[in-house]
C-alpha positions in Angstrom: 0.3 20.7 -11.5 2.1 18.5 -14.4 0.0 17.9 -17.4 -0.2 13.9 -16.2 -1.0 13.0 -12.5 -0.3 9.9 -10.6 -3.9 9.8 -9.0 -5.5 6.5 -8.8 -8.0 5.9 -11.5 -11.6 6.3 -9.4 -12.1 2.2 -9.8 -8.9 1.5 -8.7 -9.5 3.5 -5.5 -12.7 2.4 -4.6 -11.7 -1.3 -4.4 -8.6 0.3 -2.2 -11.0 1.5 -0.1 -13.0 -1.7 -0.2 -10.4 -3.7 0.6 -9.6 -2.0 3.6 -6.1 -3.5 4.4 -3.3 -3.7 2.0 -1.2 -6.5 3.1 2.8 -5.2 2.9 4.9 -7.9 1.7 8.7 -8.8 1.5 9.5 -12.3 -0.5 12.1 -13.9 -1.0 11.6 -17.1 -3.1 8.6 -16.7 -6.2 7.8 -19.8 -5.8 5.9 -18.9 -2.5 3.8 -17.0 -4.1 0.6 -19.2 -4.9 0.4 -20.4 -1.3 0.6 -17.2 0.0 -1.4 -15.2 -2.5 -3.9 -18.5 -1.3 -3.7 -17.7 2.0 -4.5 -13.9 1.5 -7.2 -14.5 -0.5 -9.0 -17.5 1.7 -8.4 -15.0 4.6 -10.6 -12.3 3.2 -7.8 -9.8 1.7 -7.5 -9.1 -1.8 -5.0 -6.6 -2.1 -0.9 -6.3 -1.3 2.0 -3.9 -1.5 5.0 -6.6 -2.5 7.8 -4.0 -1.4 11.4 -4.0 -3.8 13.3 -5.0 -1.2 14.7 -8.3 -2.9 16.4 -9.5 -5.8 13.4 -11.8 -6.7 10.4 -8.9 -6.2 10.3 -8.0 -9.5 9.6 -11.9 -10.6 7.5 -12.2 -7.4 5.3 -9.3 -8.2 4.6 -10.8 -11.6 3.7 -14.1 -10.6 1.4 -12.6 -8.2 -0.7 -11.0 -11.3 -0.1 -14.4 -13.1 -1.2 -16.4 -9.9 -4.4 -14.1 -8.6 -5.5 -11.9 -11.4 -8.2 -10.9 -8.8 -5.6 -9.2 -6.8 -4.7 -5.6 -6.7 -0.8 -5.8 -6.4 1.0 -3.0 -5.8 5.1 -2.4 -5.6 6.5 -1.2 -2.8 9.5 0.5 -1.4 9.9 2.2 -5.3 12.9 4.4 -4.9 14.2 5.0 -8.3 12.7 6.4 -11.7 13.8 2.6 -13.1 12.3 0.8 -10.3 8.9 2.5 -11.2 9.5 1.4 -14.9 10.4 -2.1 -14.1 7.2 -2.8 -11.6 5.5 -1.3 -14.0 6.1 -3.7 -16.8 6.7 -6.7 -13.8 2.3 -6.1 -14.2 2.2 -3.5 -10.9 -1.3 -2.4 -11.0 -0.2 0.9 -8.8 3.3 1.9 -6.7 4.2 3.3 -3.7 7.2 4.7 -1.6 8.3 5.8 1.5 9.3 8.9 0.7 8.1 11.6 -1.5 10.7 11.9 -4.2 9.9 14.5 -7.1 12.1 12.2 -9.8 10.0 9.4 -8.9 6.6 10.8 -9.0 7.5 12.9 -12.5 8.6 8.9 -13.6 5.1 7.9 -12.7 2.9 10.7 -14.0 5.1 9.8 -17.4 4.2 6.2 -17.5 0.5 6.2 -16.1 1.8 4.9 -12.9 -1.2 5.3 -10.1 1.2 6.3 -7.3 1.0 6.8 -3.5 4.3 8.0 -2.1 5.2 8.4 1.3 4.0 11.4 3.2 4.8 12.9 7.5 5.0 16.7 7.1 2.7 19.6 5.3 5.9 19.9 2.7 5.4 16.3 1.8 1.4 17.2 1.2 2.4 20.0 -1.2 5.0 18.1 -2.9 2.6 15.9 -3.6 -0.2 17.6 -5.0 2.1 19.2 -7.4 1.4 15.6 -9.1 -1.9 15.2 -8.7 -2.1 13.1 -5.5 -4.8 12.6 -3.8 -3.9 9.2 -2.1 -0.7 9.5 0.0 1.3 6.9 2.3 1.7 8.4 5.8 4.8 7.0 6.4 6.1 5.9 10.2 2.4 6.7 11.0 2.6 5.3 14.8 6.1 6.7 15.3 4.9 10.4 13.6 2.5 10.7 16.4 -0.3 8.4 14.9 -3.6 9.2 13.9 -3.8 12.6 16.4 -0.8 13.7 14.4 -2.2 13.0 11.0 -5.7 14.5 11.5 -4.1 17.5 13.0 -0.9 17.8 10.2 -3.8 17.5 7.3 -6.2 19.7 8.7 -5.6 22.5 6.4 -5.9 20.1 3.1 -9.4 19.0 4.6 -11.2 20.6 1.4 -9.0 18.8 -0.7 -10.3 15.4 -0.5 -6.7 13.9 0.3 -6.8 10.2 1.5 -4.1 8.0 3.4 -2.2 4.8 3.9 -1.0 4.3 7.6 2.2 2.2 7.9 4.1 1.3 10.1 3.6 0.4 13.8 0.2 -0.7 13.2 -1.3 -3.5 14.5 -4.6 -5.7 15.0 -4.8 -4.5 18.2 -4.9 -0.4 16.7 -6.1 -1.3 13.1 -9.7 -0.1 14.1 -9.6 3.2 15.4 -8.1 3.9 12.1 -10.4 1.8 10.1 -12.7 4.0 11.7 -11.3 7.3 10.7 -12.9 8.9 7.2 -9.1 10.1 6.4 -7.9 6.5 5.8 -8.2 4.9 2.5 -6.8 1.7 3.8 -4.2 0.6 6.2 -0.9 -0.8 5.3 -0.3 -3.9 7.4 3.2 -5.1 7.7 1.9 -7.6 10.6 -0.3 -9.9 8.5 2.4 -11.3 6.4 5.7 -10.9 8.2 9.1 -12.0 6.4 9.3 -15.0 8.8 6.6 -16.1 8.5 6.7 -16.4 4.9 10.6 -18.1 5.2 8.3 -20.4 8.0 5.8 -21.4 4.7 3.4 -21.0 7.9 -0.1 -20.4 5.2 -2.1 -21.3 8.1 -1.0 -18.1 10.5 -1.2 -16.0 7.5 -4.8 -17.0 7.0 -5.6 -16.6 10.2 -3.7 -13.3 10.5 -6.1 -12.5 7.4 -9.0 -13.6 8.5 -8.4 -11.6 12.2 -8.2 -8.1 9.7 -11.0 -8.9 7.4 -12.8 -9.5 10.5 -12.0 -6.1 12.3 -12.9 -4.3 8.7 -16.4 -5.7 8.8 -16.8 -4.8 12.1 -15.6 -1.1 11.7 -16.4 -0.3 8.2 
């Protein structure tokens, strides 16, 4: 293991956990920030990935911690050692990636970046841990083989404590059974927020998309 670790500080995971869904965003425009970090936040969630996958994200993300303090606001879709540098100093309380990339997570255990990166085999498990992890992305989770896949494929890390982030392919309709699982921190949730809707300025469906989750967490959690 390196001498630093990427884990998430015990506070920072909790209200993770607590939180339940991690809204994954993709923005184009900053200045639709405040109605949308409004919408999140009158719909019951409190916590976004706001992915890398635009030339404004970097602003976006730091207008997010400027608009909603109260927010945990992660950056998403970190590829790159720089990236993890730059949402870092853009106010990123925590990162995550798709993949599991060794430069990347030796970038983060460097800067005191809580990291999750993207996990779908053992190998990615054990990459992982090398840096401490003990929150990992499970990245395409529905097109992996979904939650059968996972609890089999982590089986033999059962005694380590390991926690995950399901992305991609989830809906409302699926969210609970793996709400309901112990394995899963929080989900990732890619439907809440969509990229249109946000172009659309549509705050009410967001809220309501919000509101839909939050209300599926209490129910399950």
């Amino acid at each position: 293991m390196k001498s630093n670790s990427v884990s998430f500080p015990p506070a920072l995971a909790e209200t993770i956990q607590k939180s339940g869904v991690i809204a994954v965003i993709v923005i184009d425009e900053p200045s639709d920030v405040p109605p949308l970090a409004d919408a999140l936040l009158s719909g019951g969630l409190n916590a976004i990935e706001l992915t890398l996958r635009t030339p404004s994200a970097l602003e976006s993300l730091s207008a997010f911690k400027k608009h909603a303090p109260q927010m945990s606001v992660g950056a998403g879709t970190v590829l790159t050692p720089q990236q993890l540098l730059q949402a870092r100093d853009a106010g990123a309380d925590f990162a995550v990636a798709p993949g599991c990339n060794p430069r990347v997570l030796a970038a983060a255990a460097e800067a005191g970046v809580p990291f999750a990166p993207g996990i779908a085999t053992p190998s990615d498990i054990e990459a992982a841990l090398e840096f401490g992890c003990r929150l990992l992305k499970f990245f395409p989770a529905e097109p992996s083989g979904g939650l059968a896949y996972l609890k089999n494929m982590t089986a033999p890390y059962a005694h380590l404590g390991l926690r995950y982030i399901p992305l991609g392919g989830i809906s409302s309709a699926t969210a609970a059974a793996w709400l309901a699982d112990p394995l899963i921190a929080a989900l990732g949730g890619s439907w809440i927020a969509p990229r249109a809707l946000i172009q659309a300025r549509d705050w009410a469906a967001i809220k309501q998309r919000a509101q839909e989750v939050a209300a599926i967490i209490r129910d399950t959690r």
